[in-house]
C-alpha positions as CSV (number, residue, x, y, z in Angstrom):
1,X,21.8,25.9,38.5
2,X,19.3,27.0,41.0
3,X,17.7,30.9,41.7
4,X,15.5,32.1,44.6
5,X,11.9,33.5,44.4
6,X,11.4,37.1,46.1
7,X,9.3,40.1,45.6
8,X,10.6,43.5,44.1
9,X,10.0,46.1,46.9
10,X,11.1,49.2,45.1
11,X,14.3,51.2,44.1
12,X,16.5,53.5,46.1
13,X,20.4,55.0,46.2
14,X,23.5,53.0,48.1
15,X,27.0,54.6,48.2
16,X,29.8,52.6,47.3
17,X,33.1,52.4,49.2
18,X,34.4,54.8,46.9
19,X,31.8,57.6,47.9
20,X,29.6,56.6,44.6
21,X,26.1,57.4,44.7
22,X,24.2,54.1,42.2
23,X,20.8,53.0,41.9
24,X,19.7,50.0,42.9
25,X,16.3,47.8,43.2
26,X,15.9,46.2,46.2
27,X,14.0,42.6,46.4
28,X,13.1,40.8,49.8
29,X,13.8,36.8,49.6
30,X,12.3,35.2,52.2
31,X,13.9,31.5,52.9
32,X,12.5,29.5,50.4
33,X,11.5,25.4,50.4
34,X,12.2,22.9,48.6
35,X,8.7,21.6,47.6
36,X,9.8,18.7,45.3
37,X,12.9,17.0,43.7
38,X,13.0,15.7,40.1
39,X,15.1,12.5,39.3
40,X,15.7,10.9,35.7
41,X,14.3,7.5,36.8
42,X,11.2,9.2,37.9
43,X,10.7,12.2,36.3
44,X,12.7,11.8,33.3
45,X,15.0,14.9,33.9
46,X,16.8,16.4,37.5
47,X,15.1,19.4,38.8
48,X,14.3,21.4,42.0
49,X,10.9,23.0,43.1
50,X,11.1,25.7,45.6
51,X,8.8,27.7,47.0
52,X,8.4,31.2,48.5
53,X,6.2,33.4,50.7
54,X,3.4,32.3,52.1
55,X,-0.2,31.4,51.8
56,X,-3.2,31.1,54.0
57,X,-4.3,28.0,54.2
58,X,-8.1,28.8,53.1
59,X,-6.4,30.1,49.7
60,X,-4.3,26.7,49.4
61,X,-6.2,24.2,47.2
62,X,-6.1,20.5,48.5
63,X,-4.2,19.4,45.7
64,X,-1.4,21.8,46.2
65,X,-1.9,21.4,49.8
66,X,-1.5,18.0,50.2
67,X,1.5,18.6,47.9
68,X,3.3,21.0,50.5
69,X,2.2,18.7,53.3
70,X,4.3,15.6,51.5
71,X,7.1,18.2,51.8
72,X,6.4,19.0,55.1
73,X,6.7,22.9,54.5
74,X,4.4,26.1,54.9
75,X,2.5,26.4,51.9
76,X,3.9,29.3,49.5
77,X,2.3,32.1,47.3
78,X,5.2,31.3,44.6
79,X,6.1,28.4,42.9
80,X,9.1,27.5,40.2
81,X,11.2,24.8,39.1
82,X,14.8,24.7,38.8
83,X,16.6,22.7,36.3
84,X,19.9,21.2,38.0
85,X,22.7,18.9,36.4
86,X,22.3,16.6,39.8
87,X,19.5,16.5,42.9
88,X,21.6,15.0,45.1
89,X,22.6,18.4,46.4
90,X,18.4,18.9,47.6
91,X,16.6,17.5,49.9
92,X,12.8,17.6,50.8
93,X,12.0,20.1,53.1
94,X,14.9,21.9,52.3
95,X,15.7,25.8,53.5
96,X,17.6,27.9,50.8
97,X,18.3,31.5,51.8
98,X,19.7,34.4,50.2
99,X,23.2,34.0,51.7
100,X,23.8,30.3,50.7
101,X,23.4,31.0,47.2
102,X,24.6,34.7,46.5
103,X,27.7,37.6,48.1
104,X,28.1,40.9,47.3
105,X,29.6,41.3,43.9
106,X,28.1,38.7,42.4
107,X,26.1,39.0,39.0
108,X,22.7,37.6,38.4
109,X,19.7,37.4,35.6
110,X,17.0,38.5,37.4
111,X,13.0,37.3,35.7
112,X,9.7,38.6,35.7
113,X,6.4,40.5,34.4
114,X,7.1,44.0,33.0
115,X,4.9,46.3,34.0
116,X,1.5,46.8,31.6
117,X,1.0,49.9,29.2
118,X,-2.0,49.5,27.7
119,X,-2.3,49.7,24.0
120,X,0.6,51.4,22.7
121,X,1.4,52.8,19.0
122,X,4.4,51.7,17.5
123,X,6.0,55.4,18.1
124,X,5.9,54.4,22.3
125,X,6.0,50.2,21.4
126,X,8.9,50.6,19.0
127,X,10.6,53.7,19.1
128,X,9.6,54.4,15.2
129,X,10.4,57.7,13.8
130,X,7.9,60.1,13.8
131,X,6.6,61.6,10.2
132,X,7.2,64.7,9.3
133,X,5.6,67.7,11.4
134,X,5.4,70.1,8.3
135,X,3.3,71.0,5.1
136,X,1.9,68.6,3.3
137,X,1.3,65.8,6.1
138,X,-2.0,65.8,7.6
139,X,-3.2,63.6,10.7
140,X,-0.2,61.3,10.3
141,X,2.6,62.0,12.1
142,X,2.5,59.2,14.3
143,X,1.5,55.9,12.1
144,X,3.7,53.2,11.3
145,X,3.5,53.9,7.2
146,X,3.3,50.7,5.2
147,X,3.3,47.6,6.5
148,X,3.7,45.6,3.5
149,X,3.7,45.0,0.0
150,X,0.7,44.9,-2.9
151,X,-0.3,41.6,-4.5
152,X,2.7,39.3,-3.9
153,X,2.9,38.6,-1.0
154,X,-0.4,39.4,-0.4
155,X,-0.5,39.4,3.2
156,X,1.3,41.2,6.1
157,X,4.2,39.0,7.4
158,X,3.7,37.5,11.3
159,X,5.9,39.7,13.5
160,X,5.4,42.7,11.4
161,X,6.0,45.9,14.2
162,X,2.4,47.3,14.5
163,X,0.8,49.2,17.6
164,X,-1.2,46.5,20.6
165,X,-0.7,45.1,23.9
166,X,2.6,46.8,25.2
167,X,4.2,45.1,28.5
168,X,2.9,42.8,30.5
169,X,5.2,40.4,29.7
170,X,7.6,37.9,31.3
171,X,11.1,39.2,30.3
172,X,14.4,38.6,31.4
173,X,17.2,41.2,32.8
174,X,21.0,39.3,32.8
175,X,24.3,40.6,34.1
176,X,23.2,42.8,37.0
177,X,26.0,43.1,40.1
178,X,24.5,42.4,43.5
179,X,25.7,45.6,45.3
180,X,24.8,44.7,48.7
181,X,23.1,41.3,50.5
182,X,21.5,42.0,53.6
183,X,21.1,38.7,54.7
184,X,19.6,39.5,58.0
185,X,16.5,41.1,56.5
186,X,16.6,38.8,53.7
187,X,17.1,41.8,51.0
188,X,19.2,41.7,47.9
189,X,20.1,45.2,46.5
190,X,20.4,44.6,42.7
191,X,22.4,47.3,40.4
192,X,19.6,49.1,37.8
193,X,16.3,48.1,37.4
194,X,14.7,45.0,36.9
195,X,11.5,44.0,35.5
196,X,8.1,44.4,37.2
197,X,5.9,46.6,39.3
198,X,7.0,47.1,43.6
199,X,5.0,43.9,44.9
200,X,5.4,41.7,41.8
201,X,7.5,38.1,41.6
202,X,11.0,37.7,41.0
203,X,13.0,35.2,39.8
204,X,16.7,35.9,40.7
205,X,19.6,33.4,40.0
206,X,23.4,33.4,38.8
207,X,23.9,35.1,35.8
208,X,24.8,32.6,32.9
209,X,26.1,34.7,30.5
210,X,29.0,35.3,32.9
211,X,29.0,31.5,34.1
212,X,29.5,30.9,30.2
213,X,32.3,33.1,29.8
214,X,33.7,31.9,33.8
215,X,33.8,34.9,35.1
């Protein structure tokens, strides 16, 4: 099961046939390449590399460029790797676009980096309770509280909740409807949000929850 590789634009407002006003985030997926193919008797496994977007050629390295060059394709600012039940469907070179893979009505597990917040207490991180905001507690209505026990275990337990980094991380989004695919300006218009800041990667493809349940 393969995906394309676009770039979030932003979010906006489509009507539905029915007059419905919905929200949707709209991603621009250029053509992309197939850069490589993967067999079991070489590779050990079936896979297909596709590219997106492009590169200059002064930001290419020789490695990677001698790599799109084997392909024969326009070096590409994105890079990912599908992994597919059988290759013989891919060739080198190859030109996916949005309409060969998706239509209107379709749902789809959409990929990518969340957008960064700094450090972050476990209030914002978690969605803990606050304390309470009356006599007798002073300074600390917004700690976590304990965060463990005294001398058995003796330690605080990996994963424990606690305030850090929050965002800027790859996550997943599954079971959005395509409302609309333009495929003359190479836009998808996805149902809700999706991860990521306008500009950032995208990693779009059928959703597999719903494949799993064949609907």
């Amino acid at each position: 099961m393969i995906g394309l590789l676009g770039r979030k634009i932003g979010m906006t407002r489509v009507f539905t046939a029915e007059g419905v006003s919905v929200p949707v985030s709209v991603v621009e997926v250029h053509p992309n390449r197939v850069s490589q193919v993967k067999t079991i008797d070489a590779d050990g496994y079936s896979a297909v590399q596709l590219t997106g977007g492009t590169k200059k050629a002064s930001k290419v390295s020789k490695p990677m460029a001698g790599h799109f060059a084997k392909a024969e394709i326009e070096a590409g600012d994105m890079l990912t790797e599908f992994h597919v039940e059988s290759e013989d469907a891919y060739t080198l070179g190859q030109v996916i676009s949005v309409a060969d893979l998706f239509s209107a009505g379709q749902y789809v597990d959409v990929s990518g980096v969340s957008k960064g917040k700094g450090f972050a207490g476990t209030v914002k991180r978690y969605n803990f309770r606050t304390q309470d905001a009356t006599h007798g507690n002073s300074r600390s209505h917004r700690v976590p509280g304990s965060i463990g026990q005294n001398q058995t275990p003796g330690r605080v337990f990996k994963g424990k909740k606690m305030a850090g980094h929050m965002g800027n991380a790859h996550c997943t989004t599954q079971s959005l409807e395509l409302v609309r695919v333009d495929a003359e300006r190479n836009l998808l218009l996805i149902k809700g949000a999706i991860p990521g800041a306008p500009g950032s990667r995208v990693e779009i493809k059928p959703a597999i929850k719903k494949q799993a349940r064949g609907e």
